[in-house]
C-alpha positions in Angstrom: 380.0 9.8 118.2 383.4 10.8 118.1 385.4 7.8 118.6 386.5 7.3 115.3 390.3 6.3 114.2 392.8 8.9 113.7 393.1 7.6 110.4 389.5 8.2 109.8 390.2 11.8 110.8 390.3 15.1 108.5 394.0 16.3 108.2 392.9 20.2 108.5 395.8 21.7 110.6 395.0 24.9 112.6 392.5 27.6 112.5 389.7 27.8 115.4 390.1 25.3 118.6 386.8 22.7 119.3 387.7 21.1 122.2 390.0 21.7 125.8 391.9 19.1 127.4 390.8 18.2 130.9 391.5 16.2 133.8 389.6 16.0 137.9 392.7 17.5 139.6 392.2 21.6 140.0 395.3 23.7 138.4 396.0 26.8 139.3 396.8 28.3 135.9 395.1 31.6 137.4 395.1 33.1 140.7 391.5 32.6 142.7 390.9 36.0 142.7 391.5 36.3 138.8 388.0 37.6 137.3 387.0 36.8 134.0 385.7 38.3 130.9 384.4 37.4 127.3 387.3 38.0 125.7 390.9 39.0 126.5 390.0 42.8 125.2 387.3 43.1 127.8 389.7 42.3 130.2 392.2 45.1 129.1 389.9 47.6 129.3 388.6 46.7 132.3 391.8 47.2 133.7 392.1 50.0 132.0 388.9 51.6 133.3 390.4 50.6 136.9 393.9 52.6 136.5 391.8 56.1 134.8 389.5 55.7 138.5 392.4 55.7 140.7 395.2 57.6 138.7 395.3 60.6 135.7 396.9 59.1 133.1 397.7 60.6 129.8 400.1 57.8 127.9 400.6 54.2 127.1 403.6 52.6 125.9 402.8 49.3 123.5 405.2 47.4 121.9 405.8 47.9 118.1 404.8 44.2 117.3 401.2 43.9 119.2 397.9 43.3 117.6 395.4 46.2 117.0 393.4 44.4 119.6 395.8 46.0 122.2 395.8 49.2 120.9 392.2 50.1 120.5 391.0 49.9 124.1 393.7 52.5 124.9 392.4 54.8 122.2 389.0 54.7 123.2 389.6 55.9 126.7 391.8 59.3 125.4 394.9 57.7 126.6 398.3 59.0 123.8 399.8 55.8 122.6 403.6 55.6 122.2 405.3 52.6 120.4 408.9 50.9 122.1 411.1 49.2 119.7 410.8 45.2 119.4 413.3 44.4 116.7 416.0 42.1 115.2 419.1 42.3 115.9 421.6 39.9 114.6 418.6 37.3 115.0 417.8 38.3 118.5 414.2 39.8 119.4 415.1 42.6 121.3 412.3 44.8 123.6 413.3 48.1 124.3 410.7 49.8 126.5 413.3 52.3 128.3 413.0 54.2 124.9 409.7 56.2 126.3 408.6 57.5 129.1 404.9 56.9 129.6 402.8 56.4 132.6 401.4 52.9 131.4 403.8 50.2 130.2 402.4 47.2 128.6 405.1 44.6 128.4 404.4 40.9 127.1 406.5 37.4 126.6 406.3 36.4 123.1 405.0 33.0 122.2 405.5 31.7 125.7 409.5 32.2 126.1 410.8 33.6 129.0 412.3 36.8 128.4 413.6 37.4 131.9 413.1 41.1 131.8 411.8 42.5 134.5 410.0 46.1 135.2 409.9 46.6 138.9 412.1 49.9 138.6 410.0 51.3 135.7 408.3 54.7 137.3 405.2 53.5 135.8 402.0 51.2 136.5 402.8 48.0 134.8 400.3 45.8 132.8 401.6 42.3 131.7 399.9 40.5 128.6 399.9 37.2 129.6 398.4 36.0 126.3 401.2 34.4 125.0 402.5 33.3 128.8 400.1 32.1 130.6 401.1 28.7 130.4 404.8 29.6 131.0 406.5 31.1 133.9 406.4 34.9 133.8 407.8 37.6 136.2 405.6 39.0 139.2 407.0 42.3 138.4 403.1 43.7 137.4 400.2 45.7 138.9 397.8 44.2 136.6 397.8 40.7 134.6 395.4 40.2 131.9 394.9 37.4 128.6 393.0 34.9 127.2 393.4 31.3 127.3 390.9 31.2 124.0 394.2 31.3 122.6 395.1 27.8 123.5 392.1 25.7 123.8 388.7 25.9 123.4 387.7 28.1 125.3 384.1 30.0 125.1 384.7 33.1 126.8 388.6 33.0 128.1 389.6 36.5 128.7 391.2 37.0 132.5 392.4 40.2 134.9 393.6 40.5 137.9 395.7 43.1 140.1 397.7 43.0 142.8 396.0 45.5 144.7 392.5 44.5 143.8 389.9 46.3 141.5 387.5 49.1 141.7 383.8 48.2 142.6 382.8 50.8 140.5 383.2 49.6 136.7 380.2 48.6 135.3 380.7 44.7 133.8 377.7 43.6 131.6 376.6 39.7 130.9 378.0 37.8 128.2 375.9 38.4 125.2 373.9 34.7 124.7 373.8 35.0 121.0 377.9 35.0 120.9 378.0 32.3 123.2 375.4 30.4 121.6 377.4 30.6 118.4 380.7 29.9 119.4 379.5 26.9 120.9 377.6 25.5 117.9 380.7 26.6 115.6 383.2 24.1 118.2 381.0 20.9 117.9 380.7 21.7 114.4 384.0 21.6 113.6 384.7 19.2 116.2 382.0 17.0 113.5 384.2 18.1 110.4 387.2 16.6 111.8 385.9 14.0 112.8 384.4 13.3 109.3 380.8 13.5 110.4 380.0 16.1 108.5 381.3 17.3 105.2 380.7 21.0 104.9 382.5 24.0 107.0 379.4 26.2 108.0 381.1 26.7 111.5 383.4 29.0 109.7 380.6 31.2 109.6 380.0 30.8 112.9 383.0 31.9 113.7 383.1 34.6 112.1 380.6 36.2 113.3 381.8 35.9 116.9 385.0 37.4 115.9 383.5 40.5 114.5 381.0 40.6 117.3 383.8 40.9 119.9 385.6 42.9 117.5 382.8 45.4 117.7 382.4 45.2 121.3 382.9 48.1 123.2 381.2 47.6 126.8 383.1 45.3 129.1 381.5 41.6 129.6 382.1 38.8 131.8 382.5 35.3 131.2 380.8 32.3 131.7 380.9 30.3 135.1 381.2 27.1 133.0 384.3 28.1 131.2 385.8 29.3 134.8 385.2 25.4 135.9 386.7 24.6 132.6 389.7 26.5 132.9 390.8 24.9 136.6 390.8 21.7 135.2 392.6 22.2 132.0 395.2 19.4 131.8 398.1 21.6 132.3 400.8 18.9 131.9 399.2 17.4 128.4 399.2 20.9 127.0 402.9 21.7 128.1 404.0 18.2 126.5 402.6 18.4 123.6 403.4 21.5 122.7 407.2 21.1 123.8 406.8 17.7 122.0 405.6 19.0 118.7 408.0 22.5 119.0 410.8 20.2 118.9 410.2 18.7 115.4 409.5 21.8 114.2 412.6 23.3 115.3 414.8 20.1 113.7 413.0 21.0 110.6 413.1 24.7 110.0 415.9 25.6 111.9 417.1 27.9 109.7 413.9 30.0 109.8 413.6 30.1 113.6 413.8 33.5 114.9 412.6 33.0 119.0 414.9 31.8 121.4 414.3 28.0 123.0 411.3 27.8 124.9 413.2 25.7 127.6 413.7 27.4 131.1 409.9 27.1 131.6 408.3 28.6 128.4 405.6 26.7 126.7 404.9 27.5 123.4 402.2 28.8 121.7 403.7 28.7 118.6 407.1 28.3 116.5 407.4 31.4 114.9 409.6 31.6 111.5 410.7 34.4 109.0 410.7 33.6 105.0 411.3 36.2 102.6 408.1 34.6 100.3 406.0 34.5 103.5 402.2 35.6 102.1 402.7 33.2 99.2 403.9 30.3 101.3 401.1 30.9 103.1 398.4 30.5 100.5 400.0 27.8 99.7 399.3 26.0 102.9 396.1 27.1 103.1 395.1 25.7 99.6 396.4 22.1 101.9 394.1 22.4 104.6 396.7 23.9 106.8 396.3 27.4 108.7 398.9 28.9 110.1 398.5 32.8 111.1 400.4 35.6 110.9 401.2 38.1 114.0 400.0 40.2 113.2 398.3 42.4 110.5 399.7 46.2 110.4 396.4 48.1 111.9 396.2 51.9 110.8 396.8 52.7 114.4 400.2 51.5 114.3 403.6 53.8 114.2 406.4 51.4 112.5 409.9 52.1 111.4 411.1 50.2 108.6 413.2 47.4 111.4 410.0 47.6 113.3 408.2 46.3 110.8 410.3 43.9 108.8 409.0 41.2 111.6 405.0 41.8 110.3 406.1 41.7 106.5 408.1 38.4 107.3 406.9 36.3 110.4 404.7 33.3 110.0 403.6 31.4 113.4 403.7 27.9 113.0 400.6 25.5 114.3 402.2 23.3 117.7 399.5 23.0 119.7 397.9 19.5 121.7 395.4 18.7 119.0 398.4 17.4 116.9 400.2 14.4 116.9 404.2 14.0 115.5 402.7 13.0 112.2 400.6 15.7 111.6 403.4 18.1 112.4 405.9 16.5 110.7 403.5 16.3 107.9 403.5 20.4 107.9 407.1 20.9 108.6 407.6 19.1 104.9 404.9 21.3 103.3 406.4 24.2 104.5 409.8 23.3 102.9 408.1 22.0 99.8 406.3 25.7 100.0 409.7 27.6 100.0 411.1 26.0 97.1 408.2 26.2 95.1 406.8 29.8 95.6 
């Protein structure tokens, strides 16, 4: 049913993933005794919920540019969040977490490039977000690892945990909810029938939605699916590095002057080739009125304590589509509409 040409194909760029490169050889993207969750929130606060058994802790330190989705679990359990600079400087991203003094540190690679900071020497326990990173080589310097590979594939329920020391047996972990499943499933081989040109209308968007809120809601801490734990060790680990590295390239010929992350060489894979542009929410629309959907990292949540630098990266930053499902055409194809979008907005 889906072996149509890639001519045939719709020329939608972005938005929701429908399907997960695979091969028969296991990876081993996560450790064996990883553990996962519905989402990569229910595997933060599970962690969380596993450092407030075995430790009194009063404070968190997040970094200024982090999704709301970070901050929240953190909030709900009491704990005072404190914000550590991640500015530019002279067009440098620069982390400054030795600004607090917390007893949680959060730390995270952005994108998939390899910051090579490490936090061994930090008098704190040390969570990594390996969202962005997972697929990249990242420093053992942790207690606890957490993420979600959702991010880069599709991925039902993708969120993952683990600790160096092992968890508590005491944390109550729920079942996946079957409705959420149930939808995001339907809402992939929908769009996977969209792109395909099978079908002509976007209901899955709904479906999506829906699943978004729903996890967005979610408060108690569920596990994953088996399936998508099968799924996940035989990810095609190679395909997704090359393409991305393949496709990052030509972006970076093409809107050099907008880049703002170092190279993802030295072992980074990214997740996607973030720019700046002064006219960044109109360029945007117009992409999106073209069928392309690139997001923006990330919205300003009312949680959030910003400087004026902290924030000029939220008011400005635009993350740029890279991913496997996209061949040098397509890309190339969006590199032009983005410079036809900054002349014309």
């Amino acid at each position: 049913m889906f072996n149509r040409l890639a001519n045939d194909m719709r020329k939608e760029i972005g938005s929701e993933f429908w399907n997960v490169p695979v091969n028969l050889k296991a990876n081993t993207l996560l450790p064996e005794y990883a553990r996962l969750f519905i989402s990569g929130r229910a595997a933060l606060r599970y962690i969380i919920k596993d450092i407030m058994l075995k430790k009194k802790v009063q404070t968190i330190g997040l970094p200024s540019w982090c999704c709301d989705s970070i901050i929240t679990p953190f909030i709900d359990e009491g704990l005072e969040v404190q914000f550590y600079p991640v500015v530019l400087e002279n067009g440098v991203l620069k982390q400054r977490p030795n600004d607090i003094t917390v007893d949680v540190l959060l730390v995270m690679d952005y994108f998939g490039t390899i910051s090579h900071d490490r936090y061994d020497s930090y008098p704190c326990i040390i969570i990594r977000d390996l969202t962005h990173s997972i697929f990249s080589k990242y420093a053992d310097d942790a207690d606890y690892y957490f993420g979600s590979v959702r991010k880069w594939c599709g991925i039902v329920t993708g969120g993952f945990a683990w600790s160096k020391k092992g968890f508590s047996d005491r944390i109550a972990v729920h079942n996946a909810d079957l409705q959420y499943i149930n939808n995001r499933q339907r809402a992939m081989e929908q769009k996977a029938n969209y792109i395909n040109g099978i079908i002509d209308q976007k209901d899955y968007l709904q479906l999506f939605s829906s699943s978004e809120q729903f996890l967005d809601d979610l408060k108690e801490i569920q596990c994953g699916k088996q399936e998508d734990a099968d799924v996940i060790k035989h990810i095609d680990i190679d395909t997704v590095t090359k393409k991305r590295h393949q496709n990052a390239k030509i972006l970076k010929d093409k809107l050099s002057q907008y880049l703002f992350i170092p190279d993802f060489d030295d072992g980074g894979c990214p997740l996607f080739v973030p720019i700046l542009l002064n006219n960044r929410d109109a360029i945007r629309n117009f992409l999106i009125e073209r069928e392309v959907y690139c997001p923006v990292h990330w919205p300003v949540s009312k949680y959030h304590v910003l400087t004026e630098q902290m924030l000029y990266i939220y008011n400005h930053e635009l993350s740029i589509v890279c991913d496997q499902r996209y061949n040098a055409s397509d890309i190339e194809r969006m590199a032009d509409l983005i410079l036809k979008g900054i002349i014309e907005c």
